[in-house]
C-alpha positions as CSV (number, residue, x, y, z in Angstrom):
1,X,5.9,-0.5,72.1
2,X,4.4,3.2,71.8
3,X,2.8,3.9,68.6
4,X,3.5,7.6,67.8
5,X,0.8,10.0,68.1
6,X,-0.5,12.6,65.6
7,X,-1.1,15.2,66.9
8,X,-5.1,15.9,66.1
9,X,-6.1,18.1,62.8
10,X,-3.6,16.6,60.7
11,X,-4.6,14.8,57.7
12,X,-3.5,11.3,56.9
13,X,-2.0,11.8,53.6
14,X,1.2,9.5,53.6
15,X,2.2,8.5,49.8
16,X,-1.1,10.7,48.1
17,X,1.8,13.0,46.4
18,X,3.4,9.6,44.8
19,X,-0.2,8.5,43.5
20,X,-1.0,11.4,41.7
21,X,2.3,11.9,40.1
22,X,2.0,7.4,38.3
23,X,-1.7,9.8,37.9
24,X,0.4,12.0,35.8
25,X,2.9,9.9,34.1
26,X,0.0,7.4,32.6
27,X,-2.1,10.7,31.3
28,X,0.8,12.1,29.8
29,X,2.1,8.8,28.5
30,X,-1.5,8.4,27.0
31,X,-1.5,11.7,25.2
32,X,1.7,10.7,23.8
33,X,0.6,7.5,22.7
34,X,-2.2,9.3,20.9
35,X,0.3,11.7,19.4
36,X,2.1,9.0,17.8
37,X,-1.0,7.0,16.7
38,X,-1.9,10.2,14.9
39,X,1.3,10.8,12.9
40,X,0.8,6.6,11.8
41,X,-2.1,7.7,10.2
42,X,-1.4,11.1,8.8
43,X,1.9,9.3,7.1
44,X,-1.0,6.7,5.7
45,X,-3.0,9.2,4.3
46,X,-0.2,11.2,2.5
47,X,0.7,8.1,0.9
48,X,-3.0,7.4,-0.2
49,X,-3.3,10.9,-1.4
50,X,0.5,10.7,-3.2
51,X,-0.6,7.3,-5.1
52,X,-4.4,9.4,-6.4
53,X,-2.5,12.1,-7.4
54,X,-0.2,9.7,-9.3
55,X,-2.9,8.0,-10.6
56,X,-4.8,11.2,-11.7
57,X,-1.6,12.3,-13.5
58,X,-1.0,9.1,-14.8
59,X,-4.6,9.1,-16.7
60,X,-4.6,12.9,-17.7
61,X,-1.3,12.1,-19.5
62,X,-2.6,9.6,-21.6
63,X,-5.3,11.6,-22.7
64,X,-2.8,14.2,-23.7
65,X,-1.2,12.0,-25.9
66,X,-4.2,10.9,-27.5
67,X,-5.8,14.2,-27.7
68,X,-2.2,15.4,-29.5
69,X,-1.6,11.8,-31.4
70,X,-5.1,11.0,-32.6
71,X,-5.5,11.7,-36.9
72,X,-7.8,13.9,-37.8
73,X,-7.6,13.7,-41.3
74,X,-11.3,12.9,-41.8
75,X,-13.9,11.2,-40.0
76,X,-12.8,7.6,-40.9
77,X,-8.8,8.3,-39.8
78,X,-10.3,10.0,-36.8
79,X,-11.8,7.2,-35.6
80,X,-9.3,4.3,-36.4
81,X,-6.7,6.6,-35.4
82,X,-8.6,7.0,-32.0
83,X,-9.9,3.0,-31.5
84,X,-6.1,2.4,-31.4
85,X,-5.7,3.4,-28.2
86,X,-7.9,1.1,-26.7
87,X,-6.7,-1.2,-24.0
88,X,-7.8,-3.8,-22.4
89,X,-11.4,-2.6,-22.7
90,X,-13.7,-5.3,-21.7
91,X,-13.5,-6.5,-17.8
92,X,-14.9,-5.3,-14.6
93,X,-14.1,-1.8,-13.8
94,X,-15.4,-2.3,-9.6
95,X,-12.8,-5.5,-9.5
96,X,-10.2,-4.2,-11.2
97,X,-10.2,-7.2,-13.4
98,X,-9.4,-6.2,-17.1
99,X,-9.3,-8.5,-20.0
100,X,-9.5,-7.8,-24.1
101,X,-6.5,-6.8,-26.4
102,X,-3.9,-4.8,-25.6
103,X,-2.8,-1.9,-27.1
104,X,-0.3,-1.6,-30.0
105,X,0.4,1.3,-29.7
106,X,3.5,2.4,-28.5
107,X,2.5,5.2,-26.5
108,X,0.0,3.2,-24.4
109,X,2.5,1.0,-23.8
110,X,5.0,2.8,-22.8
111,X,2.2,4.5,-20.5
112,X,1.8,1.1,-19.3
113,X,5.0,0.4,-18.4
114,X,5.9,3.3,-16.3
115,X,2.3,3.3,-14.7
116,X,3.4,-0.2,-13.2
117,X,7.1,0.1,-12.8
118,X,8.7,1.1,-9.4
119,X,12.3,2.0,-9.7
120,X,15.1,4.7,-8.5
121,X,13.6,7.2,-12.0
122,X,9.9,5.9,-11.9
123,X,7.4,6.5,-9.6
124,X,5.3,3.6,-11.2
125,X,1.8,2.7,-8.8
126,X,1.9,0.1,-6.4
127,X,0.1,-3.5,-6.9
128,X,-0.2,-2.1,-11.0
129,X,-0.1,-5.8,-11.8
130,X,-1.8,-8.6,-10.9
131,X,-0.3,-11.0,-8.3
132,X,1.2,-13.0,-11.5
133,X,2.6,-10.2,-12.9
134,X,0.3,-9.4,-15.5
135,X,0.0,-6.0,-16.0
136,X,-4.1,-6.0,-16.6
137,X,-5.0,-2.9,-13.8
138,X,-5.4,-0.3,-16.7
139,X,-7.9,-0.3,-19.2
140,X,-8.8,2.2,-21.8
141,X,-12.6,2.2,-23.1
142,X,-12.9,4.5,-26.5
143,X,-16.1,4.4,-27.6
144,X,-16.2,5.4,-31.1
145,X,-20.2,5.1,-31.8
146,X,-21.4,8.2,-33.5
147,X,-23.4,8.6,-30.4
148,X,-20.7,8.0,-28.1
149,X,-19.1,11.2,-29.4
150,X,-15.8,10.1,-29.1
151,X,-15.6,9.2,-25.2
152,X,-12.6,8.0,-24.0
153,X,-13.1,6.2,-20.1
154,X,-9.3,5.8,-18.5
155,X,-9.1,3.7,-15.2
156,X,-6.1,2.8,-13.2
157,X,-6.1,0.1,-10.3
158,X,-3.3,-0.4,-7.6
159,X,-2.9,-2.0,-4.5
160,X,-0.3,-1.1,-1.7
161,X,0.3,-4.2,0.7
162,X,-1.9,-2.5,3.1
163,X,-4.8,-2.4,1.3
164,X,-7.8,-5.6,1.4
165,X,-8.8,-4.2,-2.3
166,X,-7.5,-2.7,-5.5
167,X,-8.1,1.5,-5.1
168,X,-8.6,2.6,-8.6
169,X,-9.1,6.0,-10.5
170,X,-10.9,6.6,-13.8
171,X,-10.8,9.4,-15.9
172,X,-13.7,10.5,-18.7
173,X,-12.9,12.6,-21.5
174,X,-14.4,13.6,-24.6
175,X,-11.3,14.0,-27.6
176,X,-13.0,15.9,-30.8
């Protein structure tokens, strides 16, 4: 059996063509790995930055409606009128863990409600209530001291299923 000669100066390159093209393939399969990878967490972050911006409006609306609902008859209504609002107002605000009385009033808890209902004409937060259901992730702190010159501390915790720990957003205002 004769083995077939090449002829001298030719380079032994038999299959390098087929090795750089897999070469290819896996780079470009890599990048668009890493494409897709990139719109998982862009989607993420619009949905963290949707619920803060929810949260944000959710707090400077209930301020409104203090700031427009709060009697300011004289300094006495002012600040009865005012202390009604309170929610929930003892608890830790780094846990998310509020306790105290809730609100009466039927603003707040309307604000409540929709601030932890989810439906098809809500946009609600997620994780706005406890894992029993209680709704104690809002609190509202109105400190009516004559030094505390009528500060009124908003915070708002949720949770999406993604998340290890409550996210949560608090809002400071001063209603005069």
């Amino acid at each position: 059996m004769m083995k077939k000669r090449i002829p001298a100066g030719r380079n032994h390159q038999h299959g390098v063509f087929l090795l750089e093209a897999l070469i290819a393939v896996l780079i470009f399969a890599m990048g668009i790995l890493g494409i897709v990878a990139l719109g998982a967490t862009a989607i993420a972050a619009q949905n963290d930055a949707q619920y803060r911006t929810e949260a944000a409006n959710y707090a400077s609306e209930i301020v409104g409606r203090m700031w427009v609902a709060v009697d300011r008859t004289n300094d006495t209504t002012f600040t009865n009128s005012l202390a009604a609002f309170s929610h929930q107002p003892t608890g830790d605000p780094a846990t998310c863990a509020f306790s105290g009385t809730a609100s009466a009033d039927a603003g707040v808890t309307d604000w409540v409600g929709r601030v932890t209902t989810i439906s098809a004409t809500n946009k609600g937060l997620p994780g706005a209530t406890d894992a029993g259901g209680v709704t104690n992730r809002q609190q509202i702190v109105v400190n009516t001291a004559p030094t505390g010159l009528h500060q009124v501390s908003v915070t708002i915790c949720w949770q999406t299923p993604k998340d290890a720990v409550a996210r949560r957003h608090t809002y400071v205002a001063f209603i005069n």
